[in-house]
C-alpha positions in Angstrom: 186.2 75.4 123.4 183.3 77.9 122.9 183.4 80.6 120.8 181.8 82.7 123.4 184.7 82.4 125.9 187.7 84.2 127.3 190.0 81.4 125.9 188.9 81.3 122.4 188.4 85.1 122.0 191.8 86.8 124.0 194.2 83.4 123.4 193.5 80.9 120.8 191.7 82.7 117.9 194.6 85.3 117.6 197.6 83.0 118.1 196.0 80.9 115.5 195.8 83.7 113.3 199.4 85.3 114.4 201.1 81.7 113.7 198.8 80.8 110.8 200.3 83.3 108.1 203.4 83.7 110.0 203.8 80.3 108.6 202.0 80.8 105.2 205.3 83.2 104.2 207.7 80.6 103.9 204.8 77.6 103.3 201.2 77.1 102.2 200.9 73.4 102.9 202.6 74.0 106.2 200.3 76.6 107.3 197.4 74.8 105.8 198.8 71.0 108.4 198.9 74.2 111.2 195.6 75.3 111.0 194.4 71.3 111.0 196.6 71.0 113.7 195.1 73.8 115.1 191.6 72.5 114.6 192.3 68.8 116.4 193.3 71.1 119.2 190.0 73.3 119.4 187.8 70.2 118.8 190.3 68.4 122.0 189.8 70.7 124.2 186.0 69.5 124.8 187.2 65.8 124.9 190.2 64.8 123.9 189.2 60.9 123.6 187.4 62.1 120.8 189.7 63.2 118.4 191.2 59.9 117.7 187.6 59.2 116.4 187.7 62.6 114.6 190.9 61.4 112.8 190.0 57.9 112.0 186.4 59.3 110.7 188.8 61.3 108.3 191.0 58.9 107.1 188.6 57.0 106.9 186.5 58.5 104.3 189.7 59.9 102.6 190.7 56.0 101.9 187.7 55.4 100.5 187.3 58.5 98.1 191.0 57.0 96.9 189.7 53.8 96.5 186.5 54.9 94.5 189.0 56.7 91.8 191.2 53.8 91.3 188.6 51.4 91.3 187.9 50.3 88.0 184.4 49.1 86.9 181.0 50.5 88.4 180.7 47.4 90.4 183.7 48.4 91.8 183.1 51.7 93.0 179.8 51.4 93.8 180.5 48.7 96.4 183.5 51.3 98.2 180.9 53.9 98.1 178.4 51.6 99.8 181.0 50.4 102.5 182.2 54.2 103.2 178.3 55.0 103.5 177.4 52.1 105.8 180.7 53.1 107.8 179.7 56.3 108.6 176.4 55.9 109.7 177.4 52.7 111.8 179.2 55.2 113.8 176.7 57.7 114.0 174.4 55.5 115.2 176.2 53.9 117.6 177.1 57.0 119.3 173.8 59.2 118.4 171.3 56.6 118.3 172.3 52.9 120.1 170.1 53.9 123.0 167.0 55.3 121.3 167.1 51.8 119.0 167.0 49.5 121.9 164.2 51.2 123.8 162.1 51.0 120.8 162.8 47.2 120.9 161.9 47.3 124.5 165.2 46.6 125.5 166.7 48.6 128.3 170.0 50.9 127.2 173.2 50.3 128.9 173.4 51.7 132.5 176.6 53.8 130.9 176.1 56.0 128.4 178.2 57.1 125.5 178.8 61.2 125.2 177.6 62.1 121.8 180.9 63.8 120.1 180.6 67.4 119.5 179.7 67.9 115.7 179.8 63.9 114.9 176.4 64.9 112.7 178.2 67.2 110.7 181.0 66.0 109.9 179.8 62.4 109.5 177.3 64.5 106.7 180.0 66.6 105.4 182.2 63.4 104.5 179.1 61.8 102.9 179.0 64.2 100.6 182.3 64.3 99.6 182.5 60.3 98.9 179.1 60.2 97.1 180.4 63.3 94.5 183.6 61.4 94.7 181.8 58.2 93.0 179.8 60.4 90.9 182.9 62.4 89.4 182.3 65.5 90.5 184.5 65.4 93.3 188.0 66.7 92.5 191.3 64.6 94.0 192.7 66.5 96.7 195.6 66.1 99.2 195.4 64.9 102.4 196.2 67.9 104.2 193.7 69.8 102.4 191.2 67.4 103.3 191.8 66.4 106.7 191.4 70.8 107.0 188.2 70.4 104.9 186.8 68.4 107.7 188.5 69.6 111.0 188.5 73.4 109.8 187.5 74.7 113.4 185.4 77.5 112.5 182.7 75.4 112.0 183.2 71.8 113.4 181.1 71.9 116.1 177.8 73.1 114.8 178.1 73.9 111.2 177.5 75.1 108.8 177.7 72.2 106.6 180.6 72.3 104.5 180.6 71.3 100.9 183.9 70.1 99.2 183.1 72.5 96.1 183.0 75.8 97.6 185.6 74.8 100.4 188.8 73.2 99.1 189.2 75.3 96.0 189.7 78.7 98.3 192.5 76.2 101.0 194.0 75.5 97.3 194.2 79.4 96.5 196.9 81.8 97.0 194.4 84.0 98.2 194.1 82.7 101.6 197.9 82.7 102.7 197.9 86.4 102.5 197.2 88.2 105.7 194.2 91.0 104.4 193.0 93.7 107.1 189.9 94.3 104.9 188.9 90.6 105.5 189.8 90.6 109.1 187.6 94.0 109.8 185.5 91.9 107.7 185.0 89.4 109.8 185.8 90.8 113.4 182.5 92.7 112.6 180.3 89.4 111.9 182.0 88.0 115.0 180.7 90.7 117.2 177.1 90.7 115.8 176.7 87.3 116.0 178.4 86.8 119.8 175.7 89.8 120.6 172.9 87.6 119.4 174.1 84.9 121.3 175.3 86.2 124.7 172.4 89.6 124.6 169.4 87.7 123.5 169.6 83.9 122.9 170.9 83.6 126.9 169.0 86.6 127.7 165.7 84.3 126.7 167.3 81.0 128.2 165.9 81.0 131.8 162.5 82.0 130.7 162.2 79.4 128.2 163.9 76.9 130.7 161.3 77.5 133.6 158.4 77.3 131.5 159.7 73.7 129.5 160.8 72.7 132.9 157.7 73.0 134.7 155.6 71.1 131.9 158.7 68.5 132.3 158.6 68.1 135.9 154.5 68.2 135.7 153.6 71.1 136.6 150.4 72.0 134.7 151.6 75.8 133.0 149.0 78.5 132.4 147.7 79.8 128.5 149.8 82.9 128.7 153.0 80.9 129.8 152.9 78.4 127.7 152.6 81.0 124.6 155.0 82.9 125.7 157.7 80.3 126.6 157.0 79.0 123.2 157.7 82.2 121.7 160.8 82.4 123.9 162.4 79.0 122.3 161.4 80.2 119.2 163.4 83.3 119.6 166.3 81.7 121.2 167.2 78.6 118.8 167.1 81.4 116.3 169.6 83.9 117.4 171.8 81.1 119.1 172.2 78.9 116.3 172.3 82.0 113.9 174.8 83.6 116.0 176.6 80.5 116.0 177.1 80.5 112.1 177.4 84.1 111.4 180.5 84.4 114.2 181.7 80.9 112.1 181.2 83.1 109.1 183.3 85.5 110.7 186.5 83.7 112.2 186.5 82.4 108.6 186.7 85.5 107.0 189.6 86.3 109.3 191.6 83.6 107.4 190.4 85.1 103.9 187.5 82.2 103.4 184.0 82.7 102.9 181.4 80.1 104.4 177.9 78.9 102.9 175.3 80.9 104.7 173.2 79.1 107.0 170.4 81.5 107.9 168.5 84.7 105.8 165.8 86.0 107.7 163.9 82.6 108.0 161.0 84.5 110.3 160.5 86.7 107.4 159.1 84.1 105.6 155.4 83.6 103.6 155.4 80.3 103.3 157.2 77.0 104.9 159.2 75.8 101.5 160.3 79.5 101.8 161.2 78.9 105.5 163.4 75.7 105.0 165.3 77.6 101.8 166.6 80.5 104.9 166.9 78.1 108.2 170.0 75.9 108.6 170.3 76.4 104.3 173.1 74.0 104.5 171.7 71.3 106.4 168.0 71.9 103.9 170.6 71.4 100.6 172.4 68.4 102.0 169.0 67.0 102.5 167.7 68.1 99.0 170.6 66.9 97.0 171.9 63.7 98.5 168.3 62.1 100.1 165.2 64.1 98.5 166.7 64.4 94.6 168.0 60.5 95.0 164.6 59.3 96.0 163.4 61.0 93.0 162.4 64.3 93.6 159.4 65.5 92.0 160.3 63.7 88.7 157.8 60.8 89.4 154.4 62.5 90.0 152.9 64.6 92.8 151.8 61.4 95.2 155.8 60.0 95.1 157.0 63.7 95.6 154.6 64.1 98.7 156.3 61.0 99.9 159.5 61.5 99.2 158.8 65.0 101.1 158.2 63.4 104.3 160.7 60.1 104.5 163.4 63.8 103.9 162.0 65.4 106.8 161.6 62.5 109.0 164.9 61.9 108.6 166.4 65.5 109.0 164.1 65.2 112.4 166.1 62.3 113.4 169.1 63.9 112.2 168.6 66.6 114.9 168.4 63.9 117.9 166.8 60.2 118.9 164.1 60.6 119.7 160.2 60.8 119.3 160.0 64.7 119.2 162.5 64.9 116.6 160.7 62.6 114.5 157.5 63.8 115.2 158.6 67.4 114.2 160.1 66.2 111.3 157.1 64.6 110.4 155.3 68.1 111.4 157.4 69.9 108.8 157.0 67.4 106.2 153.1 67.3 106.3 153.5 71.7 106.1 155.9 71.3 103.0 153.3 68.7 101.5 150.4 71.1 102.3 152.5 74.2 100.8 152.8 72.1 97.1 149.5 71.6 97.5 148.2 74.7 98.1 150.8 76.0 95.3 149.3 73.6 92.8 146.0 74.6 93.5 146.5 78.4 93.3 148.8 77.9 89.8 145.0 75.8 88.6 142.7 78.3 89.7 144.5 81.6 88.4 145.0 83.1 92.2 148.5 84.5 92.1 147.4 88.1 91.6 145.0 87.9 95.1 148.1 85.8 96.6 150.3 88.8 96.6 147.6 91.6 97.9 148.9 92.9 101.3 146.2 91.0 103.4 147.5 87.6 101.9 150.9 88.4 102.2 150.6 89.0 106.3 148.2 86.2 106.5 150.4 84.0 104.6 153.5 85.1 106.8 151.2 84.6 110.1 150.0 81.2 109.6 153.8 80.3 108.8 155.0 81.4 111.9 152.5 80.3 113.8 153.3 77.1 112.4 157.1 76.9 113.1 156.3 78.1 116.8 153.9 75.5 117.1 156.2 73.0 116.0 159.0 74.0 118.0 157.4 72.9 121.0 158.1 69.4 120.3 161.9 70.4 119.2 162.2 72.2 122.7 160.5 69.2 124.9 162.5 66.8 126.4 159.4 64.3 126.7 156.4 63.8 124.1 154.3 63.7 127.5 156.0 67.4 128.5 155.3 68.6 124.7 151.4 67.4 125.5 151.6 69.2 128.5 152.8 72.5 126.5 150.3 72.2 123.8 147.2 71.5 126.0 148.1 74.8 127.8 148.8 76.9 124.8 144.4 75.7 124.0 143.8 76.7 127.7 143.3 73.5 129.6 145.4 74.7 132.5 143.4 77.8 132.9 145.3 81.6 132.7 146.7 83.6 135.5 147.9 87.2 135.9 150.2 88.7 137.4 148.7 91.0 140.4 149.4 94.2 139.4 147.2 93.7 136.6 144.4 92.6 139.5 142.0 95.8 138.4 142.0 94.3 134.9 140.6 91.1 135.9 137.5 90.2 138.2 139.0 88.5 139.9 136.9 84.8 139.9 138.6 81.8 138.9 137.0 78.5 137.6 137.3 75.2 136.1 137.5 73.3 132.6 139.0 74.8 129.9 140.3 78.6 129.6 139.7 79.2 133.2 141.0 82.2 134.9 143.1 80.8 137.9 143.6 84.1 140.0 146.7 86.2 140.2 150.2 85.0 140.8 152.8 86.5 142.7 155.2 84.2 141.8 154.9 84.8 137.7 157.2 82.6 135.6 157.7 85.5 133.5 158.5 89.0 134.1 158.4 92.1 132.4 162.4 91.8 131.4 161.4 88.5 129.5 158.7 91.1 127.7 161.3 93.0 126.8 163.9 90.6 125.3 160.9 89.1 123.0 160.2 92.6 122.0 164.0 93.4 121.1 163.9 89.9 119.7 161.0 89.8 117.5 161.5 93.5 115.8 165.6 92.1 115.0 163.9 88.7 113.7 160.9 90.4 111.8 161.7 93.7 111.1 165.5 94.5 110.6 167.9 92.7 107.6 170.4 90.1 108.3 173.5 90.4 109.2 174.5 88.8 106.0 172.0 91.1 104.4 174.1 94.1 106.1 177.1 92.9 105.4 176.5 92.0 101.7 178.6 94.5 99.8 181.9 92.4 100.7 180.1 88.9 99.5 180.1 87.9 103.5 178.8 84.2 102.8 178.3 81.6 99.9 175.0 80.4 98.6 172.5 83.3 99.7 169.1 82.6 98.4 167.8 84.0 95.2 164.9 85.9 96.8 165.1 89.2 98.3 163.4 88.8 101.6 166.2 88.9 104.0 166.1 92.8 104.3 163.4 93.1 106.9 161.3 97.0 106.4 165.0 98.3 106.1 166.2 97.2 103.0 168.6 99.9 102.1 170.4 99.5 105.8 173.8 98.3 105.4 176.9 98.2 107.5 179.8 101.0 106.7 183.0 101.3 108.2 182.5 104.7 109.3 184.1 106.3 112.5 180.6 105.9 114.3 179.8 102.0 113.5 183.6 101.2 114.9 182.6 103.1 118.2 179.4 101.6 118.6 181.3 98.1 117.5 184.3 98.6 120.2 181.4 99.5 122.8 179.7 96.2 121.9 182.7 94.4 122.3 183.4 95.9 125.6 180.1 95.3 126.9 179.9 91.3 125.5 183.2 90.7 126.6 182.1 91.7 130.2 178.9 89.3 129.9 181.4 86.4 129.0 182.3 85.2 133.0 179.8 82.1 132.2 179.9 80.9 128.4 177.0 78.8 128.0 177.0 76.5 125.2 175.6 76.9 122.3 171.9 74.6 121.7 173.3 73.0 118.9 176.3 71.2 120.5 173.7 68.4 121.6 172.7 67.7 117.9 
């Protein structure tokens, strides 16, 4: 079930809600087994084969969390935690890797092919997390109910946020959340709306752009300089404000039901550096990495060489995380040699007393330019569905395949075309991308660069967990908030009108296929 459909919005999201605390009155626990009830339901209605591995994942790792506090002896403990570990990955690689393993062996994958289960990523990570705090004590007993909700709670199941057991379970335990609250559930409507808009408005605005462009390279078809820029700058534009939208309309069911999620993106464009950029895109997913693979390896407690090594086995990994495959791993990689370069470059500005010329407003833009430019760059190997298409997408971007124009800009132009490198290769009729794609980057890249987010707008009711400690976030407009004046409900109720008229065709959301 999508978030961004009929079914969800006008039938399932307020009976949940309705039945929810109509049960909380006489019951916490029973409106807490409702709302896991509830959330085997949403997660069935994708696949229902799947949530018998869904349940068993969860009792699963529940037995084994039991098991690790009534163990006695390290030895013990540290062999359930091992076993629960090694369980949960066997099953995420079987069903997210299997393939990609045997055709590195040269072996030839299985004429039938597994579906990957929607969210098996994060909640295989999720219950990591919660057995490995379990072993180290800082993981309180819970019931099963609470738990089995901790890891099926619907609002974000399918494409995070990550969830840790800290921030979560304590509010399920709390009184607070069996009491119906209109301010929450204005609250939260409001996130819902602003992030469906970024979804539905912009993220599937961009979608066909971005799809011809990576299609063509895919199917071969050699793309022009300005395309392949462009296209690029589409993706980069589109992951953004559909995964973003993703989390903040999670942020905002969960509100409904009076509890707050971890944020999962703060203006990550906005950033002046790449360490800066991982601390504000997917945040949950860049701690989960930090404290349970990056920290465990040993951080940067065992010299600068081991730290720059530790830094890219992390991001490696969180490549792979994202799918099987060589692009994954070779943008992981990407990231991991930018986050080595950014220590470095720290290091080396710390030594030579630069940190006054490093905030002038030249370095500032610079800095922020060469970031993104950076993260675009790399995003072409996220987006590709071949290394050979990615090739095909970078050579263009340098200008092997020449540049064409679209004809009404024919007087600009001469009019000659050539060969080699950074031809001109005449004007097309038949432009991949129009002036409407102009204008969704536009709209995109002043919300993305300019304008706080929504979060940031939203932060006088505490909307999300965990929000960075620096103050980039706010875009040029850092006194803009949201207030729930007569105005912002009509422009909201318009919105809502408008999106739910754009919903005949939910499209999912790019995340589902991590």
């Amino acid at each position: 079930m999508l978030f961004n459909s009929y079914i969800f919005i006008l039938c399932f999201l307020p009976i949940t809600w309705i039945i929810f605390f109509a049960i909380a009155k006489y019951s916490n626990v029973g409106a807490a087994f409702f709302l896991f009830l509830a959330s085997l339901f949403f997660y069935g209605w994708w696949n229902p084969a799947y949530v018998l591995l869904l349940l068993l994942s969860s009792a699963f790792n529940y037995g084994i969390s039991r098991a690790i506090l009534a163990s006695h002896g390290p030895r013990l403990q540290k062999g359930w935690l091992v076993a629960g570990v090694v369980g949960d990955l066997a099953v995420l690689c079987y069903f997210k890797y299997f393939a990609f393993l045997l055709s590195i062996f040269g072996l030839t994958p299985p004429a039938h092919t597994t579906a990957l289960p929607l969210g098996i990523s994060f909640f295989t990570f999720t219950q990591i997390a919660f057995i490995v705090d379990t072993y180290r004590r800082q993981a309180a007993l819970t019931t099963a109910v609470h738990y089995g909700l901790f890891v099926t709670y619907f609002p974000h199941l399918i494409a995070g946020p990550l969830l840790h057991h800290k921030q979560i379970i304590p509010q399920f335990i709390s009184e607070k959340m069996y009491v119906p609250n209109l301010e929450n559930v204005a609250v939260g409507i409001t996130i819902f709306v602003l992030g469906l808009a970024k979804k539905v408005i912009i993220a599937d605005g961009l979608a066909p752009y971005v799809g011809k462009v990576f299609g063509a390279a895919n199917a071969g078809i050699p793309v022009d300089m300005g395309e392949a820029w462009l296209g690029t700058l589409g993706y980069t534009l589109q992951i953004y404000f559909d995964f973003s939208g993703y989390s903040d309309m999670a942020i905002g069911i969960s509100r409904m039901f009076n509890v707050i999620l971890p944020a999962n993106f703060y203006s990550p464009y906005q950033s002046r550096n790449i360490i800066d950029f991982w601390r504000r895109w997917h945040i949950t997913l860049s701690n989960f990495l930090k404290d349970y693979l990056y920290i465990p390896l040993g951080g940067n407690r065992k010299g600068t060489a081991r730290r720059y090594i530790n830094l890219m086995v992390t991001m490696l990994l969180g490549g792979l995380w994202h799918g099987a495959g060589w692009t994954f791993i070779i943008w992981g990689g990407l990231h991991g040699v930018l986050l080595t370069l950014n220590h470095w470059w720290r290091d080396l500005v710390k030594h030579l007393h630069w940190e006054r010329a490093m905030e002038t407003v030249p370095a500032r833009f610079a800095a922020w330019g060469l970031t993104f430019l950076s993260v675009l760059i790399c995003w072409v190997f996220f987006r590709s569905p071949t290394l050979e298409s990615s090739l095909v997408i970078l050579r263009a971007m340098l200008g092997a395949h020449g540049m064409s124009v679209p004809k009404y800009m024919a007087g600009l132009f001469p009019g000659q075309s050539g060969a080699g490198w950074l031809h001109f290769r005449g004007f097309s009729s038949n432009f991949l991308l129009d002036d409407i794609f102009g204008i969704y980057l536009a709209v995109g890249l002043f919300i993305a660069l300019c304008l706080p987010c929504i979060i940031h707008l939203m932060r006088q009711w505490t909307p999300a967990l965990g929000l960075p400690k620096q103050a980039a976030g706010e875009g040029f407009f850092p006194g803009m908030t949201w207030r729930p004046t007569m105005r912002n409900a009509i422009v909201l109720a318009v919105l809502t009108i408008v999106l739910l008229l754009l919903l005949e065709r939910p499209s999912e959301f790019l995340y589902f296929q991590f």
